[in-house]
C-alpha positions as MATLAB code, in Angstrom:
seq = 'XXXXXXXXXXXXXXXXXXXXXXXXXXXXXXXXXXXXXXXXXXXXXXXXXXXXXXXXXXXXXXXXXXXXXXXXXXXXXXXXXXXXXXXXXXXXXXXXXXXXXXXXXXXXXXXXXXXXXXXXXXXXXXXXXXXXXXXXXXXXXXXXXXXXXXXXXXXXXXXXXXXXXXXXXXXXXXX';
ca = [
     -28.925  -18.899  -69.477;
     -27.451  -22.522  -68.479;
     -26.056  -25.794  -70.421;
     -27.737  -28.643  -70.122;
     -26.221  -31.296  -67.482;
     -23.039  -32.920  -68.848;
     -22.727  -30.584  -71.380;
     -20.165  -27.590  -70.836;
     -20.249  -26.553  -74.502;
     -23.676  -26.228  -74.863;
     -25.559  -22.917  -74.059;
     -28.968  -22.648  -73.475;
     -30.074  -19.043  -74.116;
     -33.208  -16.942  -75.809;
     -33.975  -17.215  -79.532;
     -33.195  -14.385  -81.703;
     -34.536  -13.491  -85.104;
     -30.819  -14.265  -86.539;
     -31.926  -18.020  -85.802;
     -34.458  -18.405  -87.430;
     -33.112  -20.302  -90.668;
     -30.878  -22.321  -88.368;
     -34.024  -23.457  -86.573;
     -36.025  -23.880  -89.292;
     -33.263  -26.524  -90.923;
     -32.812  -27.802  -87.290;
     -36.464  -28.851  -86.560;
     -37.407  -30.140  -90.384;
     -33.819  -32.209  -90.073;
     -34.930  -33.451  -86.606;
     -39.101  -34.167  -87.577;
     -38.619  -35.303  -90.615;
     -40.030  -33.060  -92.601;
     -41.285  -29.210  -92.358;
     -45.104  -29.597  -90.597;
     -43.093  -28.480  -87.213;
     -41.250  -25.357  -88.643;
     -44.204  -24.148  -90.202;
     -45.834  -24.728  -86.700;
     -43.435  -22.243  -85.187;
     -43.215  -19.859  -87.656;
     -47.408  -19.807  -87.817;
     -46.909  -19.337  -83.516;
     -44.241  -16.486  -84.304;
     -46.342  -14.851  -87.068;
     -49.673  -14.520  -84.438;
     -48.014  -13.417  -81.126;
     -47.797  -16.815  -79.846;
     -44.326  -18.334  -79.528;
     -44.171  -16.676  -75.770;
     -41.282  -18.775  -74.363;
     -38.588  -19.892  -77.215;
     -35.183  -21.017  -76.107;
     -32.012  -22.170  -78.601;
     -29.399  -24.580  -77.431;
     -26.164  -23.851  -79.026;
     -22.498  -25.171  -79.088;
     -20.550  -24.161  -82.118;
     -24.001  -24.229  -83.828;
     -27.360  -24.788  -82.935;
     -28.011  -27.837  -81.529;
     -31.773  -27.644  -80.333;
     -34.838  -25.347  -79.706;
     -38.229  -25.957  -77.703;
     -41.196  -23.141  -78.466;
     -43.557  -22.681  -75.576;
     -47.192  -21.061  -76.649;
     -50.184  -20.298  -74.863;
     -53.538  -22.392  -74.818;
     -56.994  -21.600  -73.831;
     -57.558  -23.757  -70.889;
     -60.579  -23.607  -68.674;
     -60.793  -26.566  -65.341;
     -64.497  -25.762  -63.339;
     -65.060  -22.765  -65.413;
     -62.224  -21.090  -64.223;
     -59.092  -20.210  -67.085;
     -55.868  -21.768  -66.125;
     -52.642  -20.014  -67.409;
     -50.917  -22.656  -69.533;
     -48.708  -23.542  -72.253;
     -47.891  -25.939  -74.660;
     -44.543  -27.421  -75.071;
     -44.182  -27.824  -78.878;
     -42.224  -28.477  -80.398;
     -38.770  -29.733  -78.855;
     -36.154  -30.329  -81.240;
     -31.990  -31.768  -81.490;
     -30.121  -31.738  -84.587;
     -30.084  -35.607  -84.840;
     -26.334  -35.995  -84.789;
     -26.465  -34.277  -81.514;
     -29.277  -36.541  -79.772;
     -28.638  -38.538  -76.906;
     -26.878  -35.952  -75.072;
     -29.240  -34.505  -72.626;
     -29.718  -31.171  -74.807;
     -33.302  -31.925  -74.981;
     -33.879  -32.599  -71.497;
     -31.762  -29.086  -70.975;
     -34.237  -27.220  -72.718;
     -37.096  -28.397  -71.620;
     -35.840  -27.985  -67.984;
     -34.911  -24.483  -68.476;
     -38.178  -23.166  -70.424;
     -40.274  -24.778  -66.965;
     -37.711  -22.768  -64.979;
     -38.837  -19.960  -67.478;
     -42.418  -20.158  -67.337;
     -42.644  -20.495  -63.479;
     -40.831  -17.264  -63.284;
     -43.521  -15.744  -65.632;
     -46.199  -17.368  -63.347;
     -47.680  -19.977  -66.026;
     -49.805  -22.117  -64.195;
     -49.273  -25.565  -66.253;
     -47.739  -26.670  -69.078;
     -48.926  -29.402  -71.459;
     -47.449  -31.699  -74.264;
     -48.207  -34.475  -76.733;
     -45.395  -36.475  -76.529;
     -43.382  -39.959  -76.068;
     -45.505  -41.180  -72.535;
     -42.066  -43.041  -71.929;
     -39.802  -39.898  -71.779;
     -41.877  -36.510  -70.743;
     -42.667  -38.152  -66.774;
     -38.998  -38.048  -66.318;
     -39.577  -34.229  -65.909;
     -43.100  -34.335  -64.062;
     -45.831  -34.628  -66.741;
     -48.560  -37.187  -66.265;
     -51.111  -38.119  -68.401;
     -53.434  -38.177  -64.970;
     -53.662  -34.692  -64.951;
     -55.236  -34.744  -68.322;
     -57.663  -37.212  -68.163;
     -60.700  -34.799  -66.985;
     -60.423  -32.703  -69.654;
     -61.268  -32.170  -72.823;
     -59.354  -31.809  -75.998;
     -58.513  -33.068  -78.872;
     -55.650  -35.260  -77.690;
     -56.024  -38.091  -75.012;
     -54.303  -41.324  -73.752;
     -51.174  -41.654  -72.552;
     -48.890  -39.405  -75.068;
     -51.287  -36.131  -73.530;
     -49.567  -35.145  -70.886;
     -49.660  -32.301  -68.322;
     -47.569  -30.601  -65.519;
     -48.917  -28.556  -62.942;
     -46.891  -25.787  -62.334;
     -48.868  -24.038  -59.502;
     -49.939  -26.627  -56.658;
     -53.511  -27.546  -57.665;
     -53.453  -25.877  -61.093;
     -55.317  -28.455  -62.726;
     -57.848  -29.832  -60.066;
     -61.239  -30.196  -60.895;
     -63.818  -32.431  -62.042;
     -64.267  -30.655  -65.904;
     -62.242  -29.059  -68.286;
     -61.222  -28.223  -71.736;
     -58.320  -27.083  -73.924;
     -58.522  -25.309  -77.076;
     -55.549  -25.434  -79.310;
     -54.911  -21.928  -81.371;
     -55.684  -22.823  -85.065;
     -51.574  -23.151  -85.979;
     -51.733  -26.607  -84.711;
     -53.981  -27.147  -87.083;
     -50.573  -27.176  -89.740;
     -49.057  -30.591  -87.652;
     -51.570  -33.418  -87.739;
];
């Protein structure tokens, strides 16, 4: 599927169900602690994780889950996902795997025609690849400042005066 820049032994490909333990050590070694894994595994166990990439060299290395949210702007539903969560074995941060996956799953979900994406996360490091918490102000959620971020995806995606975003109950697990 692609390596992230500067990193020729690093593969960026689709998740399989073979990964699954390696992720699941990955992401609680990476967070700190299991609220994320359970996260994805609660996404996987509904339907949900719809765009789930692994970066691997001689092992796994990272993983980003993409899911669906319910997002209306004007009354009108706008096709988007969350990014959450984005992950790097810690001895392997620093090295633009992170920024590879995330990269790749937008490539990913503007092939599938997702409309926006949107993240909670570090207001210092998302902008880099086109999220702005501008785009979120106007609606509502239960998330805001600067770490609630959103990319438009489709020109105009995300214009209007009102909106909300509902958050499938899994969330609820990270908090």
């Amino acid at each position: 599927m692609g390596r992230p820049r500067g990193q020729d032994d690093v593969v960026i490909r689709p998740r399989t169900p073979a990964d699954d333990a390696a992720i699941a050590r990955l992401v609680d070694a990476a967070f700190g602690g299991p609220a994320e894994s359970r996260l994805i595994q609660a996404l996987r166990d509904v339907g949900l994780a719809t765009i789930e990439l692994v970066a691997q060299a001689d092992t796994l290395t990272g993983h980003i889950l993409f899911s669906p949210l319910d997002v209306t702007v004007d009354g009108r539903p706008v096709r988007t996902l969350a990014l959450a969560p984005v992950a790097v074995r810690p001895d392997c941060q620093q090295r633009g795997i992170g920024g590879g996956l995330i990269r790749r799953g937008l490539e990913v979900a503007r092939t599938e025609a997702w409309a926006a994406a949107i993240v909670l996360g570090d207001p210092a490091y998302y902008p880099r690849f086109g999220f702005s918490a501008a785009l979120t102000r106007h609606l509502r959620a239960p998330f805001a400042g600067d770490a609630f971020m959103a990319l438009a995806l489709q020109s105009g995606a995300l214009d209007g005066k009102a909106g909300r975003v509902v958050y499938p109950p899994a969330f609820d697990l990270v908090g």
